[in-house]
N, C-alpha and C positions, 0 to 999 in steps of 0.2 A: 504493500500500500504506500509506501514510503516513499517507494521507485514512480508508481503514477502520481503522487502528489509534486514530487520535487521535477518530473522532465516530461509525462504523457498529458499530465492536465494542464499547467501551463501553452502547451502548445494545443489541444483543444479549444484550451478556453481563452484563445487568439479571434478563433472563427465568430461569425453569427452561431448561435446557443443548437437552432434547429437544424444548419449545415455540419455542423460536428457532427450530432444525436445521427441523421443520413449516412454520413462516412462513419460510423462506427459500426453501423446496424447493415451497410454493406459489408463492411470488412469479417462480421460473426456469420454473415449468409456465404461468403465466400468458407468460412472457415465450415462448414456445417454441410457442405458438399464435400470439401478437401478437408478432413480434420485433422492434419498433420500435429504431431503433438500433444491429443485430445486425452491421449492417458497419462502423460506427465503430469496436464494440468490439473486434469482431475484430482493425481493423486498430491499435490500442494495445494488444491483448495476443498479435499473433501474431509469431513470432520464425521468417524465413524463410531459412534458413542450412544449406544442402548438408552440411555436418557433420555436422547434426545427424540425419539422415536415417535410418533402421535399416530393417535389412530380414529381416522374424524371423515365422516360423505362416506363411509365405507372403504373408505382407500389407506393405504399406508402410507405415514410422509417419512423417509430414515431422518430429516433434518426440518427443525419447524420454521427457517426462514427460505420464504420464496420470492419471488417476483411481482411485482403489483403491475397491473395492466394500465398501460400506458405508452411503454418505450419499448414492446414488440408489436405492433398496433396491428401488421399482416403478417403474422406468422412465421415470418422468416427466418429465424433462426433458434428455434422454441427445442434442439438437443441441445445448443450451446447453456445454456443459462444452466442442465444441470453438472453440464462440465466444470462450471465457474463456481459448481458449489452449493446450490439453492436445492432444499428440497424441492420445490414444487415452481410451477409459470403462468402466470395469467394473462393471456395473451389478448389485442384488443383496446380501446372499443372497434367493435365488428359493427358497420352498420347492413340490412339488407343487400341495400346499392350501394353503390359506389358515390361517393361525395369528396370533393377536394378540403373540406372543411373552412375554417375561417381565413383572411385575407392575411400574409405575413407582413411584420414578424410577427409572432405571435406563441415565441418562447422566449423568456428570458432567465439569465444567472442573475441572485442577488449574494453575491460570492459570502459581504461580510458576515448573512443572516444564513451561512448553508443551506439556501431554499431557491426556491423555483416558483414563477409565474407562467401558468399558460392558459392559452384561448385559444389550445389549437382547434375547436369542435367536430372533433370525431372524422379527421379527415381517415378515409380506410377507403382499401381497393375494394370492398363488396365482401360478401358470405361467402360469395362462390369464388373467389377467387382464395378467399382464404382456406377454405374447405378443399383445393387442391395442394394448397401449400402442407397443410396438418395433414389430409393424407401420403401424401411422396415422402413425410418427414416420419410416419408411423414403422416401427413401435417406440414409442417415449421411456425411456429412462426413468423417469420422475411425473408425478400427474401432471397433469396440463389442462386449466381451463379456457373456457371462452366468457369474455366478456363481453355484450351486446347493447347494442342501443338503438334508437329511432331516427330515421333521416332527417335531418332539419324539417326540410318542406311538408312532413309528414306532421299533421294536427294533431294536438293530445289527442283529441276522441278520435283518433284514427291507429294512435302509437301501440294499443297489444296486436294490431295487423305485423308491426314491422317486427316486434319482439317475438313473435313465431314463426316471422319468413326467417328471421335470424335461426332460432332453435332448428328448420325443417331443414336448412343448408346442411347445418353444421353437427347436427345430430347425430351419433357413435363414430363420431371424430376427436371428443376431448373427454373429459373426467367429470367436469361438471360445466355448467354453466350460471355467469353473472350477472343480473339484470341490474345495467346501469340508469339508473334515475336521480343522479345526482350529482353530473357534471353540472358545475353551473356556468358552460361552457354553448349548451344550445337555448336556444331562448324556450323557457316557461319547461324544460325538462324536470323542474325539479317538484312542479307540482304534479306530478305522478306519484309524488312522496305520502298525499292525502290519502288516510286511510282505506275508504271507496274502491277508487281510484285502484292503489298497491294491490288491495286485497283481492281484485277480478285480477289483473295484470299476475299475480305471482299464482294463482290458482288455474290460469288459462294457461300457463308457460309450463308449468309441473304436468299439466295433462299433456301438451304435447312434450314434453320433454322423454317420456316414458320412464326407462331407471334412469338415467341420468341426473343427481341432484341440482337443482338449481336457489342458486344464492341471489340475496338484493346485496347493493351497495349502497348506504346511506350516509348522505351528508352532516359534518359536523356544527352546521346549524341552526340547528333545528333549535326555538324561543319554546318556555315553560314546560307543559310535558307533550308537545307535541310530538317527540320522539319517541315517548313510551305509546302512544298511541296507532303512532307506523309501527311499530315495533309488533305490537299484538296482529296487525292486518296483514303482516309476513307469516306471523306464526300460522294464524287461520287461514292463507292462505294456502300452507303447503310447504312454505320453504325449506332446506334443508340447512341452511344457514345465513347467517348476518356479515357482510363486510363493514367494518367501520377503522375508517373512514374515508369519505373522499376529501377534494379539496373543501378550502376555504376561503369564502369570498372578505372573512375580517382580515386587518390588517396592523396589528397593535404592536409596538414595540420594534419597528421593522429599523435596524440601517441605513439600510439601503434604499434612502428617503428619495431618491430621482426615481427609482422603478415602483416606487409604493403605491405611487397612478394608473401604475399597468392595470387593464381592467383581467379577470380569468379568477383562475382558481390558486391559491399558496399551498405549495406542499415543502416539508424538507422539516428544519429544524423548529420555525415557530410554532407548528402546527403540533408540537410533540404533544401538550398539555392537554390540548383542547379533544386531539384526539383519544388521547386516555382517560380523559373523562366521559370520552362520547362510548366507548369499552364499556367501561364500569355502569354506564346505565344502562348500555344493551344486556350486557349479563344481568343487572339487577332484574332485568325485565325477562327474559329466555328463563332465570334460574338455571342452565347448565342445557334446558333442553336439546338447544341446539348450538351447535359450534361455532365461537365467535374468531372470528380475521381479522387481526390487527395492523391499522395500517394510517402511517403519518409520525413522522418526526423520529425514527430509527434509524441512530448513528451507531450506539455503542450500544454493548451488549445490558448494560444497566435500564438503555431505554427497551430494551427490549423485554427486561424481566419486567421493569412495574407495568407493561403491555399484558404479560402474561398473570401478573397479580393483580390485573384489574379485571380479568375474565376471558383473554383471548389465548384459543388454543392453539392457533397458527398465528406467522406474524408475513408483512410483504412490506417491501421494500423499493424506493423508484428513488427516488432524488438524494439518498446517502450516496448509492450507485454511483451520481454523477461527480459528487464529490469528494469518494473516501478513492473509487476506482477496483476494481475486480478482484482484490483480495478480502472484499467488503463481507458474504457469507462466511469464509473460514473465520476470522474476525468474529462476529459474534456470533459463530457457533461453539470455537472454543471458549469464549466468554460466558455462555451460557452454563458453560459442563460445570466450569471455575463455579459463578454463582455457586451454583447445583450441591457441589462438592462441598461449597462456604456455610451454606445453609443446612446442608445434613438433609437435603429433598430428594427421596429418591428417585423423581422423573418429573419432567416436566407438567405430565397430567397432574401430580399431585400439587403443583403449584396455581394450578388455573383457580383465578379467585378470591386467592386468598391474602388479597392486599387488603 
């Protein structure tokens, strides 16, 4: 990590934010055809520790940090990421069609605050294009989800159409699927959050989904308990789990006071708080029924544990990535064990919770 921070990231972080993120995400599609190297790497970033082990959607993860959907958006290089380490990928936002997304730039580095702005909205090659990518790329290493969403031009009262053309592409192609309604990145996506609303959308998506489980993504957001109230309209839905969380549209304590204007979503290190509170109410609210995704402001293994003490039993990861650089999973996986060992917990499971 030491090596990308002192000579890989500086020269990245020369470029526009979104021409790096392109030449990076080429350079892992090239490596993912041609994996020259692929077992060395593995074997300096893979962290192989019974501990670490979870067992959540019916699948096995050997390591509980994965990938947060975002920075593989088409599929392209979905065996590299468990090369680099990650139990699991989530891959995505997938829209039905194909859409260029918002006008650029429309990524930005706020370096001092280790975070990220973006308004890319759901620029993706389509389902079916990605549904050939995940096939040619089968069998996976590591689970691998899809994460989906609705085409801009597509009306709410129109959007569970696009969240099933999505599932009907891509269906026994991934591990599970993520119903995204919480970018707040397409206009008015995010009131598909209203309980109503959620509760056909995540009951309509489970029937077409058949066994495959499908999770919501909910935003950190969410005023008084109107969180605990989505929160029930997933359960009664069908869901098989909770991601929390996505971006965030606040902005408080930020540095990096010339990009604090950028309009989109913050993700990376402010975001650490708000999201581990927005944990601790979803588990308040599931009670353990179902398996909460952690996800926002994990740099070190520390943030990773009160992640896990505040009720998530998988954790995902995007904007550390950009800034800690690809020895980021080994990193706190072995911090994890450390915890682990510190604490006298004999597994992960037995920590979910109990902050």
């Amino acid at each position: 990590m030491s090596l990308y921070r002192e000579i890989a990231r500086p020269i990245l972080f020369r470029a526009d934010a979104e021409d790096a993120h392109l030449r990076v995400m080429h350079l892992l599609a090239l490596w993912q055809r041609r994996p020259v190297g692929a077992r060395l790497v593995q074997a300096l970033t893979h962290v192989t520790d019974p501990r670490l082990h979870v067992r959540a959607l019916g699948l096995d993860f050997r390591q509980p940090v994965g990938l947060a959907a975002g920075l593989d958006k088409h599929a392209e290089a979905a065996h590299a990421w468990g090369w680099l380490g990650f139990g699991h990928a989530e891959l995505g936002t997938i829209t039905p069609r194909p859409q260029t997304g918002n006008p650029r730039p429309r990524l930005f580095r706020l370096p001092a605050d280790a975070a990220l702005i973006n308004r890319m909205g759901f620029n993706s090659v389509g389902a079916a294009q990605v549904a050939e990518n995940l096939f040619a790329s089968r069998p996976f290493a590591i689970p691998v989800g899809a994460n989906i969403g609705k085409n801009k031009e597509t009306a709410n009262e129109a959007a569970i159409d696009d969240y099933l053309a999505a599932i009907e592409q891509l269906r026994g192609l991934c591990d599970w699927f993520t119903l995204n309604v919480s970018s707040p990145n397409t206009p008015d996506l995010r009131k598909l959050q209203a309980p109503e609303t959620m509760r056909a959308l995540v009951a309509q998506s489970v029937a077409a989904a058949g066994a495959t489980p499908v999770l919501v993504k909910l935003a950190p957001d969410f005023v008084d308990d109107a969180l605990e109230q989505t929160v029930d309209a997933v359960l009664e839905g069908g869901a098989a789990g909770v991601i929390a969380s996505n971006t965030t549209l606040t902005r408080a304590n930020l540095r990096e006071t010339a990009r604090a204007s950028e309009t989109g979503g913050l993700s990376g290190a402010p975001l650490k708080d708000l999201a581990t509170a927005t944990i601790r109410r979803v588990y308040a609210r599931t009670q353990g029924r179902v398996p909460v995704i952690g996800v926002g402001g994990i740099t070190t293994a520390e943030d990773a544990w009160q992640k896990i003490l505040a009720g998530a039993d998988l954790l995902q990861v995007y904007s550390a990535l950009i800034f800690e650089g690809p020895g980021l999973a080994r990193t706190l996986h072995e911090g994890l064990a450390d915890i682990l060992a510190r604490e006298g917990v004999r597994s992960l499971a037995d920590a979910v919770g109990q902050g």
